[in-house]
C-alpha positions as CSV (number, residue, x, y, z in Angstrom):
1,X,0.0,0.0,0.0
2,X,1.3,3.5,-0.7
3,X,1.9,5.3,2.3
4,X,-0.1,8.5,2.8
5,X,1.5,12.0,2.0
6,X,2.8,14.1,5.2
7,X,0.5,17.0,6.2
8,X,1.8,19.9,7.2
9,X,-0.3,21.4,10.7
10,X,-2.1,24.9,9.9
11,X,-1.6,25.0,6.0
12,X,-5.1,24.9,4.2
13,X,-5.3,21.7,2.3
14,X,-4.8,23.4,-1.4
15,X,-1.1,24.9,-0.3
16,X,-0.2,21.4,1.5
17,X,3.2,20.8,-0.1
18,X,3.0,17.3,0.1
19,X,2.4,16.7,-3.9
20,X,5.8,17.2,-6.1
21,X,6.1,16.8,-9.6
22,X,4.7,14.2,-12.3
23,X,6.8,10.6,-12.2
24,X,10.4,11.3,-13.7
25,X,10.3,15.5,-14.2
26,X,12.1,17.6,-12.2
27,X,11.2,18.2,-8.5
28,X,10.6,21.9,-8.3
29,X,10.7,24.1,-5.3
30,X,10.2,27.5,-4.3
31,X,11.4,30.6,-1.9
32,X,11.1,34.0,-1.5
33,X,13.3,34.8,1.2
34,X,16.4,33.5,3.0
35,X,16.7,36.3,6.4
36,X,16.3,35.4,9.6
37,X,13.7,38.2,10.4
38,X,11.1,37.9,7.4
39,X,7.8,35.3,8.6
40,X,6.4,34.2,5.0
41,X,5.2,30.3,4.2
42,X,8.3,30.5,2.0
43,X,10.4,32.3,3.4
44,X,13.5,30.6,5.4
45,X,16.5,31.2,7.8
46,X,19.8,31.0,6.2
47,X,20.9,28.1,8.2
48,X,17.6,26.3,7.9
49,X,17.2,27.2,4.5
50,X,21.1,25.2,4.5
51,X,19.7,22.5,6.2
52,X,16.3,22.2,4.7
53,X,18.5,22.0,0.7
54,X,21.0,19.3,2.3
55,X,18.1,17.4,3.1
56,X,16.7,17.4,-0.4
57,X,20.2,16.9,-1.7
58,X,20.1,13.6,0.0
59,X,17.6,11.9,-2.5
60,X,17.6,14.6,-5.8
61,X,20.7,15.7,-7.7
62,X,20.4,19.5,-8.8
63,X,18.7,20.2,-12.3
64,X,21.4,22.4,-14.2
65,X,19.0,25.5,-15.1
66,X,20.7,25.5,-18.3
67,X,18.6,22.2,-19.2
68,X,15.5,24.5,-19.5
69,X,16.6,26.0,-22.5
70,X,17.7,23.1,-24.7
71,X,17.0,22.9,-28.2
72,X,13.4,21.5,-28.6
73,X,12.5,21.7,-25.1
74,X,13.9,21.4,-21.0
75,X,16.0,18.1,-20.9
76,X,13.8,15.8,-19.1
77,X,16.6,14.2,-16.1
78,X,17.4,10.9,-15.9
79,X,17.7,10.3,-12.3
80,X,16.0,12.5,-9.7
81,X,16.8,16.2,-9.7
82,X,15.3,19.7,-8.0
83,X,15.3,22.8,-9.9
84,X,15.2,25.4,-6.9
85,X,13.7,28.8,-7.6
86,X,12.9,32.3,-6.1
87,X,10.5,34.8,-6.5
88,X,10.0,38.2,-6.7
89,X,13.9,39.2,-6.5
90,X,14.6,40.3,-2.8
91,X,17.9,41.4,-2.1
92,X,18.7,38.8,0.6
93,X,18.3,36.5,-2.6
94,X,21.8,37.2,-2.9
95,X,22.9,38.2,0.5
96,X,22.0,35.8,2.7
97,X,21.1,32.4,-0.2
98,X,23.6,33.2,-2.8
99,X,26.7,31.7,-0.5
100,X,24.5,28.5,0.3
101,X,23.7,27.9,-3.2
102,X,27.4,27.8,-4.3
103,X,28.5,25.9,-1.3
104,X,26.2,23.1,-2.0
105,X,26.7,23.3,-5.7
106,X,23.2,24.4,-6.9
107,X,22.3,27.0,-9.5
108,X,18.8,28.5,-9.5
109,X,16.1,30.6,-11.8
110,X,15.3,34.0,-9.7
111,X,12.1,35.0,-10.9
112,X,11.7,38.7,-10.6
113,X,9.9,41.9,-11.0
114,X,11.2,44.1,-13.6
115,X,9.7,46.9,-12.3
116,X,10.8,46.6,-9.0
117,X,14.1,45.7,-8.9
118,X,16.5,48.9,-7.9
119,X,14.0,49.4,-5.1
120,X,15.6,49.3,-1.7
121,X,14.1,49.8,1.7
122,X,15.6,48.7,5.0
123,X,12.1,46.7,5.0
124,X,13.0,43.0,3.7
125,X,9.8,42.4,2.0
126,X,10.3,45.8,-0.1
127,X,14.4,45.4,-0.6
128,X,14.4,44.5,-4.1
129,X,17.8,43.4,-6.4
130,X,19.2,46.0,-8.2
131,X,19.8,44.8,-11.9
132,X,23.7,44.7,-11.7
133,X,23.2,42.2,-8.7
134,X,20.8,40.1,-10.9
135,X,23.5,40.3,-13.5
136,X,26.1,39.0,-10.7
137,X,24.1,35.7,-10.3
138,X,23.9,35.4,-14.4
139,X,27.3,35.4,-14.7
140,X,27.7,32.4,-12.2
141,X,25.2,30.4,-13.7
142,X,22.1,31.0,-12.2
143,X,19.2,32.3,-14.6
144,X,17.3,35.6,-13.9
145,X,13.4,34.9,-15.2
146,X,10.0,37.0,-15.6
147,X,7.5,37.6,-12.7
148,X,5.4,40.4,-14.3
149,X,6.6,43.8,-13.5
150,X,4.8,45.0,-10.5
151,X,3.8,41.9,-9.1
152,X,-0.6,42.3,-9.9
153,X,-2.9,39.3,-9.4
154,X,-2.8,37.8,-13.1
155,X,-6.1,36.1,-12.4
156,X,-7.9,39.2,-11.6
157,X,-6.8,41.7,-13.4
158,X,-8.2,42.3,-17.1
159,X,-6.1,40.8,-20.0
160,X,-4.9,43.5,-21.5
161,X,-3.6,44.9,-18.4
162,X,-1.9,40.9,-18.1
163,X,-0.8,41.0,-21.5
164,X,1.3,44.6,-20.6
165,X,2.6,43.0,-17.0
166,X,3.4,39.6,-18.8
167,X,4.7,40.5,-22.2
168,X,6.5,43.4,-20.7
169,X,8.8,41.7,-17.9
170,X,9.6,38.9,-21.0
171,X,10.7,42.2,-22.9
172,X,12.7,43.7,-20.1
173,X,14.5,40.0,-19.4
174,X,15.5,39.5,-23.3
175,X,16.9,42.8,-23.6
176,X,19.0,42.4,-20.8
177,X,19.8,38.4,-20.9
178,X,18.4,37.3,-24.2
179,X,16.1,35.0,-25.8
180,X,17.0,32.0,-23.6
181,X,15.8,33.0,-20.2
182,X,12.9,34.9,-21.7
183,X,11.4,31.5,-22.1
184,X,10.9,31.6,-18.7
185,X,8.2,32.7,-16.5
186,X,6.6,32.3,-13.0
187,X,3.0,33.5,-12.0
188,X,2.4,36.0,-9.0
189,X,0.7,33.9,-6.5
190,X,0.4,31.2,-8.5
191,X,-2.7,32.7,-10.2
192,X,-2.9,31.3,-13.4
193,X,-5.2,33.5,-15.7
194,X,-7.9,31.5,-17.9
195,X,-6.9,32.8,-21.0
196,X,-3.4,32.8,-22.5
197,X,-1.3,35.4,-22.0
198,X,2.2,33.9,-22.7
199,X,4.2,32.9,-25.7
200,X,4.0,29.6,-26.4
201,X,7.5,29.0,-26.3
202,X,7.4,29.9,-22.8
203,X,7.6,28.0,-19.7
204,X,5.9,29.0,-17.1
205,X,5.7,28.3,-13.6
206,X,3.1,27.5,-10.9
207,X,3.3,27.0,-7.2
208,X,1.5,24.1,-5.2
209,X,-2.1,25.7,-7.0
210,X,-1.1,24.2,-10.2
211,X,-1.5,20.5,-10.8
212,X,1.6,18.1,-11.1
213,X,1.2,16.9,-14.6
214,X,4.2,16.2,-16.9
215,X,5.9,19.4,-18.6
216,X,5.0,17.9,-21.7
217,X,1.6,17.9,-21.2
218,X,1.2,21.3,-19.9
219,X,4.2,23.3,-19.9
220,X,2.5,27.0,-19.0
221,X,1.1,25.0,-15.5
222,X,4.6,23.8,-13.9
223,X,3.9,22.9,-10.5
224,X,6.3,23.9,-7.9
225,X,6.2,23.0,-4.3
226,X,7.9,24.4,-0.5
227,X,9.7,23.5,2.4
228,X,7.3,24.8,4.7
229,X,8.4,27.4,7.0
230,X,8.2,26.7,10.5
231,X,7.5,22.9,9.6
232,X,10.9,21.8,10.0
233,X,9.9,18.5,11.3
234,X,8.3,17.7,8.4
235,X,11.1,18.1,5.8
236,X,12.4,14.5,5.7
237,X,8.9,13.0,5.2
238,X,7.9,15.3,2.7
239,X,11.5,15.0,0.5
240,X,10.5,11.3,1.2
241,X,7.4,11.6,-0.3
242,X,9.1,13.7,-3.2
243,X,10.9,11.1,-4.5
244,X,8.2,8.4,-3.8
245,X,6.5,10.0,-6.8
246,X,9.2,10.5,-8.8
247,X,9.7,6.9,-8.8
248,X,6.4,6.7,-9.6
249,X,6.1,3.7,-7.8
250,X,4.6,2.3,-4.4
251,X,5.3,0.2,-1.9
252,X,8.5,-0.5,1.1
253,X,10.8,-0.2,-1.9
254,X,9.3,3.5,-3.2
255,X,11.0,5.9,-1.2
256,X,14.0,5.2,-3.1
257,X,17.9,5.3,-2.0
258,X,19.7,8.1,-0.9
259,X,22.3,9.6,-3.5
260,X,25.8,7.9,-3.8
261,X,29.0,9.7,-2.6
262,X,29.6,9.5,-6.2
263,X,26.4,11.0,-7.6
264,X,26.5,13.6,-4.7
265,X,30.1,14.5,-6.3
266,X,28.2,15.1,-9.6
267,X,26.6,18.3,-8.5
């Protein structure tokens, strides 16, 4: 019998992070902040952000975000990988996760707000990256993606008005990192509109709203997922879990094996 997903106390049962990605795609998670002052559902402490990442690392290899833009598609992994993302471009993006990202040899896709970014405030939730810094985590491999410009509700705002936020920050990403990451798109809140408003060369990412269905299938609907805030307890269960569904499979046998030493030395 498959065992039963891990529930997370006090999270309403449609952001329960429990559900990953479809059988053999790439785990996806996602952050906003890594400071040990900000309270947000995905928002973490630099060292448990550390520990929550080693913890995945254990059971999924990194997905190189560089696989997203292959030639006739993302690569599909062979083994388990996570493709960690941010949103919304705070500046302890790169103050406080930037260091723990290279130390455990992961590169990620920062999602933000080309509108926003240059915007500083001594208010976490309002410090925004300045271009140059988002230029800084280009050049070491990490990809900078669209998030709208202002941040709106996609879902309840009128088209148009989507179209300008949407088509805008894909604009403001190719002219400053070209054609490549402007493929590449997450959606404030997870609100997904219910008419198109994207490219269809575009990927574009969910968060635990969206269903977890293979990219192939519906590659505007990506579903990403969390390490809950607060919920450290439940981490091992859930990346458990995680790769239970990758596998695709059920049973004693479905959590799957940790990494190797020698597939850890992959990264």
């Amino acid at each position: 019998m498959r065992p039963l997903p891990p529930v997370v106390p006090g999270v309403p049962a449609e952001h329960q992070p429990a559900l990953g990605s479809a059988p053999h795609w790439p785990l996806v998670l996602y952050f906003h902040h890594v400071h040990p002052d900000v309270r947000h559902y995905t928002a973490l402490s630099p060292d448990a952000f550390e520990r929550g990442l080693e913890q995945v690392l254990e059971r999924f290899a990194p997905y190189d975000p560089a696989d997203l833009l292959a030639d006739g598609g993302p690569r599909r992994p062979d083994r388990p990988t996570v493709l960690v993302t941010f949103d919304d471009g705070y500046r302890d993006n790169t103050t406080h996760a930037r260091d723990i990202l290279d130390r455990l040899g992961v590169r990620a896709v920062f999602f933000v707000c080309t509108g926003l970014l240059g915007r500083r405030s001594p208010r976490p939730r309002e410090d925004h990256l300045t271009y140059e810094e988002c230029d800084g985590l280009a050049r070491e491999g990490h990809l900078i993606g669209a998030h709208t410009r202002t941040h709106p509700h996609l879902d309840r705002i009128t088209p148009a008005e989507g179209r300008a936020q949407t088509l805008g920050s894909l604009d403001d990403i190719r002219e400053r990192y070209g054609p490549g990451p402007a493929r590449l798109f997450a959606y404030p809140y997870g609100g997904v509109p219910a008419g198109p408003l994207l490219p269809d060369g575009v990927l574009a990412f969910g968060t635990v709203r969206s269903p977890a269905t293979p990219w192939t299938a519906d590659h505007q609907r990506i579903r990403r997922t969390y390490l809950p805030s607060g919920a450290a307890d439940t981490w091992a269960g859930l990346v458990r879990h995680w790769r239970t569904e990758w596998d695709g499979t059920s049973g004693p046998s479905a959590d799957g094996p940790a990494l190797t030493a020698s597939e850890r030395e992959e990264r």
